[in-house]
C-alpha positions in Angstrom: 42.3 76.6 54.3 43.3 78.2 51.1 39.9 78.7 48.9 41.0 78.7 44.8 38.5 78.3 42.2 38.1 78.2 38.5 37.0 81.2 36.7 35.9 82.9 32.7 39.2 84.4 31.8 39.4 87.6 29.7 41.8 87.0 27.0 43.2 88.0 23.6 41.2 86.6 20.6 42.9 83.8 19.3 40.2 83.2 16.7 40.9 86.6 15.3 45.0 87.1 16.1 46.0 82.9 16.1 47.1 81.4 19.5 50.5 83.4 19.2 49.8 86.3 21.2 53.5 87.8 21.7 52.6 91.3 20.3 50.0 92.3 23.2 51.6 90.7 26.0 54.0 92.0 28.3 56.1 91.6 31.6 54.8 92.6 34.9 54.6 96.6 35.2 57.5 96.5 38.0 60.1 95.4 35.6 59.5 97.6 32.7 61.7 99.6 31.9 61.4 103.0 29.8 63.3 101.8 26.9 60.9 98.8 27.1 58.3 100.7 27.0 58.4 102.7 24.6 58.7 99.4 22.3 55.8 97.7 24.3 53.6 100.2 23.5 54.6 100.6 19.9 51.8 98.2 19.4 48.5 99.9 20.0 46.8 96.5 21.4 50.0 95.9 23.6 48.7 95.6 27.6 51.1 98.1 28.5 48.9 100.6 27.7 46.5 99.7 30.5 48.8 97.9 32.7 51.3 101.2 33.1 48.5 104.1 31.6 49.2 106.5 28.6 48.8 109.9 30.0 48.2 112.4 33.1 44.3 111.0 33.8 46.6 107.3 33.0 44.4 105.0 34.6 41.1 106.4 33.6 41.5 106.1 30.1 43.1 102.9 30.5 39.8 101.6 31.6 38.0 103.3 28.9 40.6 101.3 26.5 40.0 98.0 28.1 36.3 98.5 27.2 36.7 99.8 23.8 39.1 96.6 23.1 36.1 93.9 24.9 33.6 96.0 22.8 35.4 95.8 19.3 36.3 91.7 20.4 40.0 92.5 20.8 39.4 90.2 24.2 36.8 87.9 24.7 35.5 85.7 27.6 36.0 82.3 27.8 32.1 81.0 28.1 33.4 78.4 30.8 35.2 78.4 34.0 38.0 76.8 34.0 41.2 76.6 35.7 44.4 76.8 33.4 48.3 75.5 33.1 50.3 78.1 32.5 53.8 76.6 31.2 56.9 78.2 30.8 60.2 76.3 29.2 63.4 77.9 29.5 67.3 77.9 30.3 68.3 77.9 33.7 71.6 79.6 34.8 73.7 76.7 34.3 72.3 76.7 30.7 70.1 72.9 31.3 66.9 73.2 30.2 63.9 73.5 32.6 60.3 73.5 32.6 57.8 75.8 35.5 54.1 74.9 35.4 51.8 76.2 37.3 47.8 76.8 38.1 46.0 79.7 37.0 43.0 80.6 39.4 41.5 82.5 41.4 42.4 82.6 45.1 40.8 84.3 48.0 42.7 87.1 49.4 43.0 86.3 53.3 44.3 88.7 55.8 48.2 87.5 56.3 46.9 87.4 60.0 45.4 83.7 59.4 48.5 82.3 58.2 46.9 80.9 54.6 48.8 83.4 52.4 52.5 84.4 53.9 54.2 87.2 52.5 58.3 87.3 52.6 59.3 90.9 51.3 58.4 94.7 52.3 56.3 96.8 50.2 56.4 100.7 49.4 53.3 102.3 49.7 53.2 104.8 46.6 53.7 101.2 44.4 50.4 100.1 46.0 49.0 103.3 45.3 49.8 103.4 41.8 48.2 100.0 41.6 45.5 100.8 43.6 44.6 103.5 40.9 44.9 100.9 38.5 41.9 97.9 40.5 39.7 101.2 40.7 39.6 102.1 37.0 39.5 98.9 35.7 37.6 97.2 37.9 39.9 93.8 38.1 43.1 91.8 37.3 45.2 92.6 34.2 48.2 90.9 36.0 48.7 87.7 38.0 50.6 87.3 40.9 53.0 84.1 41.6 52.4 82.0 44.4 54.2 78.8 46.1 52.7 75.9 47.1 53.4 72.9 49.0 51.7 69.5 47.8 53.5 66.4 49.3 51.5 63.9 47.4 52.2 65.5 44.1 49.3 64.6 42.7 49.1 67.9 41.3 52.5 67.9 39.4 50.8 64.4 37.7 48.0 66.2 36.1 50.0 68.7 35.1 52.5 66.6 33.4 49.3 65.0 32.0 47.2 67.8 31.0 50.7 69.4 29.2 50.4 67.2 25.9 46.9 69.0 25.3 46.7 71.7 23.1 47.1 75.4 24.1 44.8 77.9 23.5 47.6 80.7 23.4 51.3 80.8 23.5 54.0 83.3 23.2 57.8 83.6 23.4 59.2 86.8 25.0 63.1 88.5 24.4 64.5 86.1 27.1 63.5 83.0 25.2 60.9 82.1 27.3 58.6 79.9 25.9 55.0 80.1 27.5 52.1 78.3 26.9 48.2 78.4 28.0 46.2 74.9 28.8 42.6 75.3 29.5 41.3 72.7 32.3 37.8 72.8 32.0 36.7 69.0 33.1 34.4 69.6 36.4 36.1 66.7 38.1 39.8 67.4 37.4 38.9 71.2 38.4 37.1 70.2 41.4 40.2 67.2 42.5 43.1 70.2 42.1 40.6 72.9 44.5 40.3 70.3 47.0 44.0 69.1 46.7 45.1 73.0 47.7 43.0 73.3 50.1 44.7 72.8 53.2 48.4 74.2 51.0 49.9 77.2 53.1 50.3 80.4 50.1 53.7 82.2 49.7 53.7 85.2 47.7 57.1 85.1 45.7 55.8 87.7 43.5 53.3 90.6 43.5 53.6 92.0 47.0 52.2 95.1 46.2 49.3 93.6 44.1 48.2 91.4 46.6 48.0 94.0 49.5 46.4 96.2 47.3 43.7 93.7 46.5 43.8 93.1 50.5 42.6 97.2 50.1 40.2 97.4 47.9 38.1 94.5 48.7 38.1 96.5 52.4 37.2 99.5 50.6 34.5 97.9 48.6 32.7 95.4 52.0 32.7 99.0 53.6 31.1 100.7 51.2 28.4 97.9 49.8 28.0 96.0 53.0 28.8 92.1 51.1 29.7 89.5 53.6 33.4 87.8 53.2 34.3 85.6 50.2 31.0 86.4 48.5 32.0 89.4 45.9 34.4 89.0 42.7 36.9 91.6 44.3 37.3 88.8 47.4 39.9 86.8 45.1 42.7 88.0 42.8 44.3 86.3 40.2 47.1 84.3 40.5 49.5 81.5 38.9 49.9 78.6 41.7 53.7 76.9 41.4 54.3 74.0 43.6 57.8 74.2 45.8 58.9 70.6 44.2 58.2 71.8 40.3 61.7 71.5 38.8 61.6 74.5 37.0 61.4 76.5 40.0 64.2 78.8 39.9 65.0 81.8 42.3 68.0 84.1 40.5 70.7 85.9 42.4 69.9 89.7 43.4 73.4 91.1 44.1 74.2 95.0 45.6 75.9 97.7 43.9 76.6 100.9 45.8 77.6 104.5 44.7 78.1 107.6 46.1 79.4 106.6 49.4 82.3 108.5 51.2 85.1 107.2 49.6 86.8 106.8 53.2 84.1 104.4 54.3 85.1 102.2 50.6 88.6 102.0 51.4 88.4 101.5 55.4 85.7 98.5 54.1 87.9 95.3 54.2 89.4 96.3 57.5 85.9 97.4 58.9 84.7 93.4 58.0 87.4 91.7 59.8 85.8 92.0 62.8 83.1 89.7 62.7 83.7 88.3 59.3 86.8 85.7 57.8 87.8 86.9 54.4 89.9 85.2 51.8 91.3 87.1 48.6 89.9 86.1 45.1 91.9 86.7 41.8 88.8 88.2 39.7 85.3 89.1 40.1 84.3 85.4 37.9 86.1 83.4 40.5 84.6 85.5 43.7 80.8 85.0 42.2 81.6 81.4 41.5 82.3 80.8 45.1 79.8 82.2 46.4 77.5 80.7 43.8 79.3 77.2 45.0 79.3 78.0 48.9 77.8 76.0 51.1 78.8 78.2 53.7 76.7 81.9 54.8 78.6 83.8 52.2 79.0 86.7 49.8 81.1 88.7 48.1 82.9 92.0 47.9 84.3 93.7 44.7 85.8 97.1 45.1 87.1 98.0 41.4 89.2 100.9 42.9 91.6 99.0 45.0 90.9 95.7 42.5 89.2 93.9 45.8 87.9 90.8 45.9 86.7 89.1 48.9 84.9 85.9 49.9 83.5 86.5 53.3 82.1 84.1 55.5 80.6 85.1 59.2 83.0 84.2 62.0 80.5 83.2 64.7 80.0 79.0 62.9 77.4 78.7 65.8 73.4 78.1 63.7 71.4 80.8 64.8 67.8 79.8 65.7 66.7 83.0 63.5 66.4 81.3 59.7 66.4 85.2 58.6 70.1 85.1 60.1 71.1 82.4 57.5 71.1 84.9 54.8 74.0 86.1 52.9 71.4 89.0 51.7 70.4 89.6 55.2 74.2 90.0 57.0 75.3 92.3 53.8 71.8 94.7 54.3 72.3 94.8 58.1 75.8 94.3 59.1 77.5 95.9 55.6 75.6 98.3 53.9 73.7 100.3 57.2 76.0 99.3 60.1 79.1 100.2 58.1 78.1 102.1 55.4 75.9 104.7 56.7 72.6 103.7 54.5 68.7 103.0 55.7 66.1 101.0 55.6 64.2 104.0 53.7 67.5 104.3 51.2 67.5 100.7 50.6 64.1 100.1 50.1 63.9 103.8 47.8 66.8 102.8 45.9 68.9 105.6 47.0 72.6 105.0 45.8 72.4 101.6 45.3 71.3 99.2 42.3 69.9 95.7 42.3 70.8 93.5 39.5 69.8 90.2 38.7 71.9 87.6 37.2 76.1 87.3 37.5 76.1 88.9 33.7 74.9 91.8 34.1 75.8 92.6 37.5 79.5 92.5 35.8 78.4 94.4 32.5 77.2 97.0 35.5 80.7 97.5 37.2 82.1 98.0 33.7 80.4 101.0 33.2 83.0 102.6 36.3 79.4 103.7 38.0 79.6 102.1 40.7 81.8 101.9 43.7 81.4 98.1 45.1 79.2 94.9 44.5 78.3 92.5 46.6 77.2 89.4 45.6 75.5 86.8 47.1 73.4 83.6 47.2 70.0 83.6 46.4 67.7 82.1 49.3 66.2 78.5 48.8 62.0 78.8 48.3 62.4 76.7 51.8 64.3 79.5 53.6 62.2 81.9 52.3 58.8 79.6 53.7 60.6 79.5 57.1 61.2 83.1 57.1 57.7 83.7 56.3 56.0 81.4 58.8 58.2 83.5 61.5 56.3 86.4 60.1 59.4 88.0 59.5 60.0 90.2 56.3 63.3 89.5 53.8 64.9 92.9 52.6 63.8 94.5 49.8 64.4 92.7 46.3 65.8 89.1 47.9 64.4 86.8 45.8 64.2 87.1 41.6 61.7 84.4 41.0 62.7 83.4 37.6 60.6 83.4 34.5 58.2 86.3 35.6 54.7 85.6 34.8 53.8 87.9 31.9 50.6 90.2 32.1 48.1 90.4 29.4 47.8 86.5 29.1 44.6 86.0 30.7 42.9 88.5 32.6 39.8 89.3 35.4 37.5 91.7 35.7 35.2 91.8 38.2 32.1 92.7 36.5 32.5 90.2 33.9 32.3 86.8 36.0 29.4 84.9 36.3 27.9 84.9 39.4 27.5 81.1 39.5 31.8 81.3 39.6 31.8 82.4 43.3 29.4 80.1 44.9 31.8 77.0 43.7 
């Protein structure tokens, strides 16, 4: 069973900055670039400076930073436990409008062994060491992670339409247009219907991979060394946003390939090379090849070689299902039967980003190739959220950056540190 409870938040004050708290919050630390940043952290209250570090002892000081700002009331503690809606409105690809709500809570970390919380995607151990650095200083969450639910009854998409009209206690819009908004749930009994209503759900990360296992380490690190028995200490949960699989505004973007620095031979042999176990059909442009494969119903993707102005839809020739869900995907037959079996890369360079890019979104995969950087794209599909749960209950891992759960939950917005709950929080 999947254990979720309410919890105090650590938060911005909105009765000293208002409920708009766009300055200090930021995206999660894996997206960030430099550029981004450097203009995050022009503000000196901005989470960035904990969430990514300031200097060579980064972490360290970050933690003495996050004390300063509790001290000096730049965060404060909600004085009840509450569980909250964290609501996100935006445009989805096609340019309709959507709305993604979600629970914030806490949420036992269980050992992926049970089967209550299914990961889908491969992590790189110096990312969960950086992070790792990060739960040690601080002593907590700064960050949630994303998780899917399923809830056939619903019931839970009801309150949350319902609890939506309230107020919110914070709200932000960030550079994509992403409108977010915080609703606290504090009622006893709503709080205690939506625990027991998750209860028996089955947990898919979609994001925070690396935070998770790490909180999967440190909680062993901490049992060892102060004996506590299981799902009794504040570092036995980690914070997360909840999103069931039938909320409309759940929206998983495209995550196409582009390769460079491969022998030019291998480029040009390419089309050739995929006859053999693939049907291709010639495209006129790179706008009708990703519409197609948008549009497919079919295991597709795309190739676009700018050199020889190349541009295939290709489809698998064996039409026979496989009995393997992970074989269904267009991101799967490019990674295994493309890029390593024809083009000489590895599971290390693919997962290290060694010669090859991962862009999200048709736009700026294009605005990429126009830069002449880059020697082919492939494009493909992104999986459904139930592909990626069938993948997951095999125990079977996606390649690396499959899914591009879109919006990302932003950091900063509510927070938990472990030596700040109440006591009484855990025993609920």
């Amino acid at each position: 069973m999947a254990t979720v409870i309410p919890f105090n938040a650590l938060y911005y004050n909105s009765a000293r900055f208002g409920k708009d708290v766009s300055r200090f919050v930021a995206p999660p630390y894996d997206i960030i670039d430099r550029v981004m940043e450097k203009r995050l952290k022009d503000d000196r209250l901005n989470i960035t400076h904990v969430t990514l570090g300031d200097e060579a002892d980064a972490y360290e000081i970050a933690y003495r930073r996050l004390q300063r700002w509790i001290n000096d009331e730049v965060l404060v503690v909600d004085s009840k436990s509450c569980l909250y809606v964290y609501e996100q409105t935006f445009s989805s690809p096609d340019g309709s409008p959507r709305i993604r709500s979600g629970i914030v809570a806490l949420v036992k970390l269980e050992d992926f062994s049970k089967g209550v919380v299914l990961p889908h995607e491969k992590t790189i151990p110096k990312h969960k060491a950086d992070r790792m650095n990060l739960m040690c200083a601080v002593n907590g969450d700064t960050e949630q992670i994303l998780l899917l639910y399923d809830d056939p009854t619903e019931e839970i998409e009801w309150i949350l339409l319902e609890t939506r009209k309230r107020d919110e206690f914070m709200r932000f819009v960030d550079p994509e247009g992403v409108h977010h908004r915080l609703i606290r749930i504090s009622e006893p009994e709503l709080i205690d219907k939506i625990v027991k209503l998750l209860e028996p759900a089955k947990l898919l990360i979609a994001d925070g991979h690396h935070r998770y296992e790490t909180g999967l380490d440190f909680r062993n690190k901490m049992r060892a060394k102060d004996g506590s028995k299981e799902g009794t200490a504040p570092y036995d949960f980690i914070l997360a946003t909840l999103v069931s699989f039938r909320n409309p505004g759940l929206v998983i973007y495209p995550t196409h390939r582009l390769i460079q620095r491969v022998d030019e031979k291998l480029i040009s042999q390419l089309p050739k090379a995929l006859e053999e176990e693939f049907d291709l059909k010639e495209m006129p442009g790179p706008d009708e090849l990703a519409t197609a494969v948008e549009k497919s119903q079919a295991k597709a993707f795309g190739v676009w070689i700018p050199e020889s102005k190349c541009f295939l839809y290709v489809t698998p020739k064996a039409k026979v299902a496989s009995a393997n869900p992970m074989d269904d995907l267009p991101v799967y037959m490019v990674q295994e039967l493309v890029l390593k079996k024809l083009l000489g890369y590895t599971s290390e360079m693919l997962d290290t980003k060694v010669n090859i890019e991962y862009v999200k979104g048709t736009g700026p995969t294009k605005d990429a190739m126009e830069t002449g950087e880059y020697q082919a794209c492939f494009f493909v599909k992104p999986p459904t959220v139930q592909q990626v749960m069938a993948i997951a209950e095999t125990g079977q891992l996606m390649p690396h950056k499959s899914t591009y759960f879109f919006p990302k939950i932003w950091s900063g917005a509510v927070m938990y540190l472990f030596r700040l709950i109440n006591a009484k929080t855990m025993k609920q």
